[in-house]
N, C-alpha and C positions, 0 to 999 in steps of 0.2 A: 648819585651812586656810581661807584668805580667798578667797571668789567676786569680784571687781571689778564692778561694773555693764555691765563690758563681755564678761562670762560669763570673764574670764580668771582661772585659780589663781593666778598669778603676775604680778609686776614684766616689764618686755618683759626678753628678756636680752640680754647686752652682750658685745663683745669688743671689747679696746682703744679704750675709750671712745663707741664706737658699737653703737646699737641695733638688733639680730641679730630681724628675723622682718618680718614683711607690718605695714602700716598699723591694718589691724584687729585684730592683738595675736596669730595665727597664729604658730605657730612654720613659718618657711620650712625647705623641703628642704636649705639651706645650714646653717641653724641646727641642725637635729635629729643633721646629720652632723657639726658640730663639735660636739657633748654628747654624742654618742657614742666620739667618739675621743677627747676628754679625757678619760671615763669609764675607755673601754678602758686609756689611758694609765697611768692613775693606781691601775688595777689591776693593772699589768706584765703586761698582755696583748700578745703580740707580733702584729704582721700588723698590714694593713690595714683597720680598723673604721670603718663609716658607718653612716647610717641603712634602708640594703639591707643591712645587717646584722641588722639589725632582722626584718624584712618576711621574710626568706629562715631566721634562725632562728625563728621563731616557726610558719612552714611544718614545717620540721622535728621540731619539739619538739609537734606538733598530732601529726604522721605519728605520732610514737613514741606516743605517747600514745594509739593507737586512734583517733585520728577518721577519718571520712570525706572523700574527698575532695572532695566536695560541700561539707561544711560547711569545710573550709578555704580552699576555692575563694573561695565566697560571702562567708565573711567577709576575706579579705586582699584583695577586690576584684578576684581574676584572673576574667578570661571563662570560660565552659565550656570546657574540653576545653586551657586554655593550655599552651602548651610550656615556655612556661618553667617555670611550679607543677610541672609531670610533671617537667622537668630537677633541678630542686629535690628533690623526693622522690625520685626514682632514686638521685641522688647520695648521700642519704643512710641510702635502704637500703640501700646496696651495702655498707654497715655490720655491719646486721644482719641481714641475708641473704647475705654471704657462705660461699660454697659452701667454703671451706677452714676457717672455725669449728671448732674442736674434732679439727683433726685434729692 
């Protein structure tokens, strides 16, 4: 892997002919959302995939995994106490805490 002088890993990326991110070599909110649904695409994922696809499973995938919700908070950037991060984890315990499991 190549660092650029400008701390970037990569070439800027492109879609039909034009260069997809911020001036300083940032991948934009637009961009990260189309590499994610080409991604999804080209794995035969169905639904709607972006870059809050991202952000929302990796909440999830922290929850299953034991962490706290402090250190998930902290690190995806939500405030203390956000509604949305708690909407996120409820949604996906309701998984594996479901009250009907094994019956």
């Amino acid at each position: 892997m190549r660092i650029d002088r400008h701390g970037r890993i990569a070439p800027p990326l492109r879609r039909e002919g034009r260069t997809i991110g911020d001036p300083a070599g940032r991948m934009t909110a637009e961009a990260v959302a189309d590499v994610v649904a080409r991604i999804a695409a080209a794995a035969g994922l169905e639904g709607r995939w972006s870059g809050h696809s991202l952000r929302r499973g990796f909440a999830t995938a922290a929850r299953r995994d034991g962490k706290t919700l402090e250190r998930i908070g902290r690190h995806g950037g939500w405030a203390d106490g956000s509604r949305a991060l708690l909407g996120y984890l409820e949604e996906g315990d309701r998984w594996t805490d479901n009250p009907v499991t094994g019956l």
